[in-house]
Residue, then its C-alpha position, 0 to 999 in steps of 0.5 A: x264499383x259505385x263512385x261519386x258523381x263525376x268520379x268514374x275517370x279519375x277513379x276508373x284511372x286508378x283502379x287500373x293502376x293497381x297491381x292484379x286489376x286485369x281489365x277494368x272500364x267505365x259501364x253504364x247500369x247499376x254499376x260505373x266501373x267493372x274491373x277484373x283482378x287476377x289472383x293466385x289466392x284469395x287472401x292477395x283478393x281480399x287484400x286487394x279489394x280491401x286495401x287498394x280499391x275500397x281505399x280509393x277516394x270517392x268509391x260508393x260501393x264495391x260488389x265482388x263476384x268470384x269466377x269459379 
């Protein structure tokens, strides 16, 4: 997750407060948050990242990566 400046508390806050986000922390790099959602298909993924975490104010960017 890419945030505005200053934003990574505030959104890294909310993040975590999303029902499937397993872990989720602050890093330093191209990213400003990793989080780590668990779900049984891709279809609750897809509505995860799509209604929950790209809806959250002052989020740049997301890039999903899928563990096989």
């Amino acid at each position: 997750i890419n945030t505005e400046p200053a934003a990574m508390p505030e959104v890294l806050k909310k993040v975590k407060a999303i029902e499937g986000v397993e872990e989720s922390g602050m890093v330093y790099g191209v990213y400003d948050i990793v989080a780590k959602v668990k779900t049984e298909t891709m279809n609750r993924l897809k509505h995860i990242i799509t209604y929950k975490i790209r809806t959250i104010a002052r989020i740049r960017a997301t890039q999903t990566v899928l563990v096989v």
